[in-house]
VOGU-3710 file (C-alpha; in Angstrom, 3 decimals, decimal comma):
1> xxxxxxxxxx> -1,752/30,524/-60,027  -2,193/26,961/-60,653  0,247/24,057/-62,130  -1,482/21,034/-63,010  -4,297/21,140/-60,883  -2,164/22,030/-57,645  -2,175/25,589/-56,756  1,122/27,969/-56,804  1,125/31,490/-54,789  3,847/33,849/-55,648
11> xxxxxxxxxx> 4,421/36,072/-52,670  5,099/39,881/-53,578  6,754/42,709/-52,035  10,125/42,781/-49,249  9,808/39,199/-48,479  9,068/37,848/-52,100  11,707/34,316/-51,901  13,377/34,407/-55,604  14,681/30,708/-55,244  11,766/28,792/-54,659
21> xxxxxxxxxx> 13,307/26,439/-51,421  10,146/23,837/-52,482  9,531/22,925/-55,454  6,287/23,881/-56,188  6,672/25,784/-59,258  8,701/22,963/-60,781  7,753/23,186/-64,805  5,105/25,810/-64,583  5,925/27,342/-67,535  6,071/24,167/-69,246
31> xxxxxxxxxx> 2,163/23,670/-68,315  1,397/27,251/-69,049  2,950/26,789/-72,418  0,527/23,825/-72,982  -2,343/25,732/-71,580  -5,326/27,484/-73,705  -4,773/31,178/-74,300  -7,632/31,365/-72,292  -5,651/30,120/-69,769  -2,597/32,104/-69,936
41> xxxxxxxxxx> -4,097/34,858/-70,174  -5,921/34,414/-66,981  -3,208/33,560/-65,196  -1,271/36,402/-66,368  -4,397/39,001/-65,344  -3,888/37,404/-61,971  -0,578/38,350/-60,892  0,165/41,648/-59,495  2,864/43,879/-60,971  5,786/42,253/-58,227
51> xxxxxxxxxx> 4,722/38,408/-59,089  5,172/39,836/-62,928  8,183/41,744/-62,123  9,417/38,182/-59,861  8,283/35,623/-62,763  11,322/35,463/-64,953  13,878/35,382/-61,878  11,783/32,673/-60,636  13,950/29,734/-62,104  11,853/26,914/-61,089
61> xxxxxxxxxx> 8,956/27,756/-63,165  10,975/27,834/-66,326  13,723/25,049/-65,321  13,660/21,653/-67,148  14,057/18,623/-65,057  17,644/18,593/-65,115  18,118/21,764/-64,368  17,007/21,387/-60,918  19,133/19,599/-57,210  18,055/16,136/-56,714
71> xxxxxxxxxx> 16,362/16,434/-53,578  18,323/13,928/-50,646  21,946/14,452/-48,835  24,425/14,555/-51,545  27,596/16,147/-51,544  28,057/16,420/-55,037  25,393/17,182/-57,740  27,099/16,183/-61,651  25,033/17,973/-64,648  25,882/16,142/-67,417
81> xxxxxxxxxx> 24,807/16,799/-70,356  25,816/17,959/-74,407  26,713/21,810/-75,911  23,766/24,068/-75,469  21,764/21,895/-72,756  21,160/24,261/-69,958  23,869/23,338/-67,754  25,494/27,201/-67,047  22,113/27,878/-66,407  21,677/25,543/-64,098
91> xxxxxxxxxx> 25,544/25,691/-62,334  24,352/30,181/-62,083  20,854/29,182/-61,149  21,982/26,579/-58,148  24,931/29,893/-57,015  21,687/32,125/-56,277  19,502/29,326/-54,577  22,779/29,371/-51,971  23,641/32,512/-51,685  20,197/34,387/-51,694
101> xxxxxxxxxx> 18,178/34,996/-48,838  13,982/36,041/-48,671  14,985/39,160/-48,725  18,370/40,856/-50,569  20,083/41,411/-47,516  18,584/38,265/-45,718  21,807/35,340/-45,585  21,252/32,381/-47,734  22,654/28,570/-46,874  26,220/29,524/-48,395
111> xxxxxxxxxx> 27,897/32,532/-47,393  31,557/31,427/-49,253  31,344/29,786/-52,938  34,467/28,809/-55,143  33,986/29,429/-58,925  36,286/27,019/-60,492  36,876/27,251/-64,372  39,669/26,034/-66,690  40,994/29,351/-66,555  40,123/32,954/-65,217
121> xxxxxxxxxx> 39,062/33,819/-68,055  36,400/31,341/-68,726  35,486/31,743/-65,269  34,526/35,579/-65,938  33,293/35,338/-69,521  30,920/32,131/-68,835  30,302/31,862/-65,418  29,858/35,407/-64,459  29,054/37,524/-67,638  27,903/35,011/-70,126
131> xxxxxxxxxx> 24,352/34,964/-71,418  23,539/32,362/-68,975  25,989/33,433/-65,575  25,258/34,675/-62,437  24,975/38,502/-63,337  22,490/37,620/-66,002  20,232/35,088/-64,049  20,295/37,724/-61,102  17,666/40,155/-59,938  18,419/43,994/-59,542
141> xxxxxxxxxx> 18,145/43,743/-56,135  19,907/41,132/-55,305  22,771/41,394/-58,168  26,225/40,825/-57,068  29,295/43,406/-57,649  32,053/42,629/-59,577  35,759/43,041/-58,505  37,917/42,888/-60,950  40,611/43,554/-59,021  39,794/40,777/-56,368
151> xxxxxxxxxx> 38,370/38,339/-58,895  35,214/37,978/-56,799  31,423/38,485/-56,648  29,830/40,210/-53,671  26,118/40,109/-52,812  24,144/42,819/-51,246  23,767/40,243/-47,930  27,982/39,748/-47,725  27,984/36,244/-49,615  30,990/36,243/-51,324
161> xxxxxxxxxx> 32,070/33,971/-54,605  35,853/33,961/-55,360  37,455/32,791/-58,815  39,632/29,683/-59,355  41,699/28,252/-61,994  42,150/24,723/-62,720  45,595/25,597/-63,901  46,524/26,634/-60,706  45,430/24,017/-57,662  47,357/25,984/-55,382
171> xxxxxxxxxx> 45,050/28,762/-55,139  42,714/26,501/-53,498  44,657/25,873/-50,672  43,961/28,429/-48,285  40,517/30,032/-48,585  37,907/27,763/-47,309  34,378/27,394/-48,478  30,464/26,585/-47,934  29,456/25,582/-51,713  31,403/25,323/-55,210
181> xxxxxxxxxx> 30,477/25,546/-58,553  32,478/23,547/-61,088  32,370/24,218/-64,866  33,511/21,822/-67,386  35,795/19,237/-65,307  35,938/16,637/-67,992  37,866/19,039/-69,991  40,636/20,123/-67,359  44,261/19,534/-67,750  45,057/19,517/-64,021
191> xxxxxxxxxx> 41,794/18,136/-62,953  42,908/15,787/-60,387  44,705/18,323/-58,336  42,227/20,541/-58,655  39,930/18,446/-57,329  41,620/17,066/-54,996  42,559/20,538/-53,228  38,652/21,969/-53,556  37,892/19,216/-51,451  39,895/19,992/-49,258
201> xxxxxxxxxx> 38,356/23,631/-48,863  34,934/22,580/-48,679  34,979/22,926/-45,251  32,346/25,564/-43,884  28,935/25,269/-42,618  26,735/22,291/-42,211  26,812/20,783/-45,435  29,248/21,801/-47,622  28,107/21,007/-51,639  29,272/21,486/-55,194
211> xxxxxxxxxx> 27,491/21,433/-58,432  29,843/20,306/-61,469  28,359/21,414/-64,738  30,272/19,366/-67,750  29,964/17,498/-71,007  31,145/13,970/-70,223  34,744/12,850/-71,490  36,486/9,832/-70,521  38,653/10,694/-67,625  39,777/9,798/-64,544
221> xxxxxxxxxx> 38,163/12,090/-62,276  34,968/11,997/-63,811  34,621/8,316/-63,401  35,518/8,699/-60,351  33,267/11,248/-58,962  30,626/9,102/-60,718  30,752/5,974/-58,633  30,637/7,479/-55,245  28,049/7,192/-53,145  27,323/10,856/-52,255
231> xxxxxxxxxx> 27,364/12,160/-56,080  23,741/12,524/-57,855  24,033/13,068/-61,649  20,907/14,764/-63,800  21,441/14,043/-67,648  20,274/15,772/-70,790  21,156/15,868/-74,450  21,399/19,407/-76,603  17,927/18,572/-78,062  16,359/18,887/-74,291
241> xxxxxxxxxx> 17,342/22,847/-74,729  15,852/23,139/-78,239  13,382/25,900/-77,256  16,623/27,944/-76,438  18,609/27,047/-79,414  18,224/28,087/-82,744  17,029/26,031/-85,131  19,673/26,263/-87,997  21,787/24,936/-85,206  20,430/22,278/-84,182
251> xxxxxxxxxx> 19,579/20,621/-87,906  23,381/21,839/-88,621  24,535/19,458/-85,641  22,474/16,914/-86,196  22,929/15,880/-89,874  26,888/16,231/-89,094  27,420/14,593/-85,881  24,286/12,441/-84,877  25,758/8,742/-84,557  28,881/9,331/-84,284
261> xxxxxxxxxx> 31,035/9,233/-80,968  31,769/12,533/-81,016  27,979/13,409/-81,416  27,208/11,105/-78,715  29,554/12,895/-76,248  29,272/16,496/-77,478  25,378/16,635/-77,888  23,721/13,496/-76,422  25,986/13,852/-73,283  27,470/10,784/-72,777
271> xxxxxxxxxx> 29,834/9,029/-70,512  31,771/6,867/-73,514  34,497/4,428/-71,853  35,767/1,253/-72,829  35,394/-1,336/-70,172  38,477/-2,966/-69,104  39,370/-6,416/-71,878  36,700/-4,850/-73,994  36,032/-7,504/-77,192  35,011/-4,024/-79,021
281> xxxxxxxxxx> 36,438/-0,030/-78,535  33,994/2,646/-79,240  36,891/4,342/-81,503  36,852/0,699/-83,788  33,236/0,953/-83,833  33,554/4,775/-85,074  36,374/3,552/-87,888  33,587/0,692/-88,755  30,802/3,329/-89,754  29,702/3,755/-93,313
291> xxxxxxxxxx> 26,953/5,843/-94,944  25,068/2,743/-96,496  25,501/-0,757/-97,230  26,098/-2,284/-100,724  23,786/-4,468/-102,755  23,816/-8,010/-100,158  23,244/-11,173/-100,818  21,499/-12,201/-97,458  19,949/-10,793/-94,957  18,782/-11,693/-91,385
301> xxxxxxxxxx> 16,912/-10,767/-88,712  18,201/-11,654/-85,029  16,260/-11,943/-82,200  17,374/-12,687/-78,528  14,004/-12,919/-77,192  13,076/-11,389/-73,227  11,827/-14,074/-70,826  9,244/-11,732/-69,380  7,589/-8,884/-70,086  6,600/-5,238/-68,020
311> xxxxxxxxxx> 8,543/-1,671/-67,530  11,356/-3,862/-65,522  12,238/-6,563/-68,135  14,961/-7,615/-70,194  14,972/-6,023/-73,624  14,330/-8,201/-76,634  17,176/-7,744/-78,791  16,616/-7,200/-82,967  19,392/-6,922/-84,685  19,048/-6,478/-88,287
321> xxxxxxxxxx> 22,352/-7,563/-90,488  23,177/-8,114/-94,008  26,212/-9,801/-95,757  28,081/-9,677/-99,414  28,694/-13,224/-99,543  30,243/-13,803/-103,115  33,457/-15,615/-103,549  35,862/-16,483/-101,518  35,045/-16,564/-96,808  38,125/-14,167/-96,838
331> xxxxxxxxxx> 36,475/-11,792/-99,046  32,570/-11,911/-97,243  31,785/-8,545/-95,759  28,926/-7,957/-93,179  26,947/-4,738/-92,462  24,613/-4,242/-89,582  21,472/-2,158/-90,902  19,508/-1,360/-87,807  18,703/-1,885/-84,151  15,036/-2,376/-83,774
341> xxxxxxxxxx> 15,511/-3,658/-79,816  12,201/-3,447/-78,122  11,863/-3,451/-74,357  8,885/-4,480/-71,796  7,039/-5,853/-74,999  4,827/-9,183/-74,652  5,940/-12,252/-76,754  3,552/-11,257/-79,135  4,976/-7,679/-79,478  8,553/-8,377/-80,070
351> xxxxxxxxxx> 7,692/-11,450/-82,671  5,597/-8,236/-84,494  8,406/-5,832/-84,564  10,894/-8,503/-85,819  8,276/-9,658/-88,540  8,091/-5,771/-89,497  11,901/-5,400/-89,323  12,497/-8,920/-91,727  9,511/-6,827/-94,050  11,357/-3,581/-93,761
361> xxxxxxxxxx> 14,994/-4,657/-94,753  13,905/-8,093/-96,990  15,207/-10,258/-94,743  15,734/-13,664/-96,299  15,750/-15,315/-92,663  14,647/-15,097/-88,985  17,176/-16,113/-86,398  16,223/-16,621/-82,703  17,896/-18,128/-79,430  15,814/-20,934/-78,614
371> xxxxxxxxxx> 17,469/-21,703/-75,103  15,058/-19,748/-72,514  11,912/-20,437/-74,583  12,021/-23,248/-76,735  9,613/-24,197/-79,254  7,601/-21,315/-77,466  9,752/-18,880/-79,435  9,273/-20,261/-82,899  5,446/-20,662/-82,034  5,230/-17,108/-80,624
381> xxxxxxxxxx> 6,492/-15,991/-84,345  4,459/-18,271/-86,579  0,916/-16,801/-85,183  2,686/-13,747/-86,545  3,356/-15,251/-89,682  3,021/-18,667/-90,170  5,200/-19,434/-93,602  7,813/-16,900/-92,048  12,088/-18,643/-92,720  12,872/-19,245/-89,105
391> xxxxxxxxxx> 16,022/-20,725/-87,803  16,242/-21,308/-84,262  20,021/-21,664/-82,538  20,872/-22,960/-79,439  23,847/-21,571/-77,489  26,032/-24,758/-76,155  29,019/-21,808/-75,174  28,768/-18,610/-72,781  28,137/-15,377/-74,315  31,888/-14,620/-74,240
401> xxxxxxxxxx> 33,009/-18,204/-76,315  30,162/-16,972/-78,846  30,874/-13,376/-79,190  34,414/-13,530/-79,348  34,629/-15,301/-83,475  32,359/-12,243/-84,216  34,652/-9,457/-82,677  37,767/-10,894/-84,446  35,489/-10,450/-87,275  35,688/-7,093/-86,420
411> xxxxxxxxxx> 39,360/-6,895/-86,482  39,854/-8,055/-89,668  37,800/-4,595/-90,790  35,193/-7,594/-92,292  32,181/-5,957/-90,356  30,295/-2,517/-91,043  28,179/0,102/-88,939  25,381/2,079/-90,160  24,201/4,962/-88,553  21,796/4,689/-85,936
421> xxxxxxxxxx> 23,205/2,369/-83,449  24,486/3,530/-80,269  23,052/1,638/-77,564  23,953/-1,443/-79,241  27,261/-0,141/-80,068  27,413/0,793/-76,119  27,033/-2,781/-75,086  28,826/-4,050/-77,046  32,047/-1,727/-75,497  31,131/-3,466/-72,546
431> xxxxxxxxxx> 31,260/-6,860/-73,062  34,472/-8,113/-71,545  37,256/-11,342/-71,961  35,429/-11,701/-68,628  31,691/-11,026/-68,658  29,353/-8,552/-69,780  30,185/-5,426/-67,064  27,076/-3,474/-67,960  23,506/-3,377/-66,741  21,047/-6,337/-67,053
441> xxxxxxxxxx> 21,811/-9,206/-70,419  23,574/-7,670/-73,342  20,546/-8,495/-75,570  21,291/-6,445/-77,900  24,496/-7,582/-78,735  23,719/-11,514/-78,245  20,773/-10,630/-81,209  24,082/-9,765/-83,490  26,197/-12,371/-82,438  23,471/-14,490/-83,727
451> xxxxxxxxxx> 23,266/-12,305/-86,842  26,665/-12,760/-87,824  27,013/-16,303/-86,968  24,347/-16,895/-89,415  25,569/-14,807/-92,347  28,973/-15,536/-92,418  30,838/-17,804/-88,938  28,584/-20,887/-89,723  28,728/-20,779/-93,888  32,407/-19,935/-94,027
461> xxxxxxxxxx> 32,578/-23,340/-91,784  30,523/-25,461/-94,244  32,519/-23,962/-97,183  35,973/-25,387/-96,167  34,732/-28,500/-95,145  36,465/-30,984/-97,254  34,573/-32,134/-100,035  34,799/-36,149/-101,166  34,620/-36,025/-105,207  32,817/-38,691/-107,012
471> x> 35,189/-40,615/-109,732
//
């Protein structure tokens, strides 16, 4: 058997190891899938009737990256990721890489596991029996018993697994155990007890781990948990799974939910939290959304140009935003069209996709920070285009002085979302009253501060300037 030019063995027979300790089978079946019939079919001919019999229990050749431990010392391993993504599959899939030995009566790493669920229930129907829990991801031979009457799972080599409620922390204080399995924390009413009182039964063997299997919601714990030091987190959106979904479902989802906070939570799996002093909420941003903008009477394209260029630079932010500008300041309304941020792109690049945006949407106007650049920026563009409308700005205020004008903006309902923006709208929930608490610049959001400066701060200025009337 080979994987991408380096060779796999299955071993066969007594001692055939159904949780691959190495992983050396990681996304086989994602290369075999890729592979020629030819191909497949050889490798197929190869295997003897145990490596057949052994293939679909063998959960690294089919897992996605996700899917599978981070390899290091963690205590906790966090799969995050939206409805339908693989994570019970993974949470089951992780149990039997503990419990199971070579052989079915051989001891694995974890000998006591805790099974901790909202309720019982959901423990039993998900965990255990559903399509994707421990009975169905197990061998024959090394399938646990179920007893009911105990609430627990029993392997052929002793391991035991015992079921927990979160509403009841209590009945973790008492047993003691090796390894845990956590299913949807995000989403528990008592979670911080709970939690609290698992960790304080995590107390056997050498190395005593959990895998927590959740779609992200803004809690405490979760945050938490997060930010320390011995938590890894794999991530994955519903689309990741598609192969496993059915189609139907996923174009159902998608055309009702993609874009919208919900959507970005329930299917792209995503931590969303407001930073402390946040200028913007995510639930504002989701009031702000509309289906499509009106007939405008200008539109820009902003552009908060990177410094440098490569995999580890700044991104260059394009922000594409139009305005109704008839009448009355009071009365101006702004929409922001699209997010056409490009990252690790030479200067040449990102003055291309910002030529191709202002081409795309009509833009009557390109707006760029000049500050880092210069007249290199406006330069960079002309070779683009040379009669392109260009307006460079200079920024004489921090990014706080300048963005704050554009979220009150914002609070006066005088601003408007299309579909379509997430990241953006994800830094802009965390720009702060006392700094931008995210990763790297906020280019993405000082590319619509520019925007909307443009289309509406600086003319509503102009247009209540006091006028001196000629007699």
């Amino acid at each position: 058997m080979q994987n991408a030019g380096s060779k796999m063995k299955v071993s066969h027979g007594a001692d055939m190891p159904l949780i691959s300790k190495k992983h050396a089978l990681t996304s086989g079946a994602s290369w075999l899938g890729c592979a020629a019939p030819e191909i497949q079919n050889a490798f197929l001919n190869d295997l003897t009737e145990g490596e057949l019999l052994a293939l679909p229990y063998l959960f690294e050749f089919w897992a996605l990256d996700h899917q599978l431990p981070p390899e290091g010392d963690w205590r906790t391993w966090v799969i995050m990721g939206g409805r339908g993504a693989g994570k019970t599959r993974a949470g089951a899939e992780w149990v039997r890489s503990k419990v199971e030995g070579n052989r079915p009566i051989d001891f694995g790493t974890a000998r006591r596991v805790a099974l901790v669920g909202e309720t019982i229930d959901q423990v039993r129907e998900v965990m255990i029996f559903g399509d994707s829990g421990i009975l169905a991801c197990s061998p024959p031979d090394r399938r646990p018993e179920w007893e009911a009457g105990r609430k627990r799972l029993v392997w052929p080599n002793g391991a035991v697994a015992s079921v927990h409620s979160a509403h009841d922390p209590e009945g973790l204080r008492g047993p003691q155990f090796d390894a845990a399995w956590v299913d949807e924390l995000a989403k528990w009413k008592k979670a911080e007890d709970t939690w609290d009182m698992l960790q304080f039964a995590l107390r056997l063997g050498d190395q005593p781990q959990v895998c927590v299997t959740t779609t992200p919601r803004n809690v405490g714990v979760l945050k938490t948990l997060l930010k320390l030091p011995s938590t890894v987190v794999t991530h994955a959106p519903t689309e990741a799974n598609a192969a496993n979904l059915a189609a139907s479902f996923l174009h159902e989802i998608k055309q009702r939910y993609k874009g919208t906070r919900l959507g970005r939570q329930e299917l792209d799996g995503v931590l969303l939290e407001d930073a402390e002093g946040a200028l913007w909420s995510l639930s504002s941003l989701e009031e702000s959304r509309v289906e499509a903008a009106p007939d405008l009477d200008r539109v820009v394209v902003a552009v908060d140009p990177a410094t440098t260029s490569g995999g580890g630079s700044d991104e260059c932010g394009i922000i594409v935003v139009g305005a109704v500008t008839k009448g009355d300041p009071s009365g101006w309304r702004a929409f922001v069209l699209a997010d056409c941020t490009v990252q690790g792109a030479s200067p040449t690049a990102w003055a291309k996709a910002a030529i191709v945006a202002m081409q795309q949407f009509g833009a009557d106007r390109l707006v760029a920070e000049v500050n880092q650049g210069g007249q290199m920026v406006e330069e960079v563009i002309r070779q683009v285009d040379p009669l392109v409308p260009f307006q460079g700005v200079h920024a004489s205020r921090g990014k706080v002085a300048r963005a704050e004008p554009v979220a009150a903006l914002y609070e006066q309902g005088r601003v408007k979302h299309l579909r379509g923006l997430e990241q953006l709208e994800d830094q802009m929930c965390k720009m702060t009253t006392q700094g931008f608490e995210g990763k790297g610049s906020p280019d993405r959001v000082d590319a619509l501060v520019w925007g909307l400066h443009s289309l509406m701060i600086e003319p509503a200025a102009k247009w209540r300037q006091p006028r001196m009337r000629s007699l």
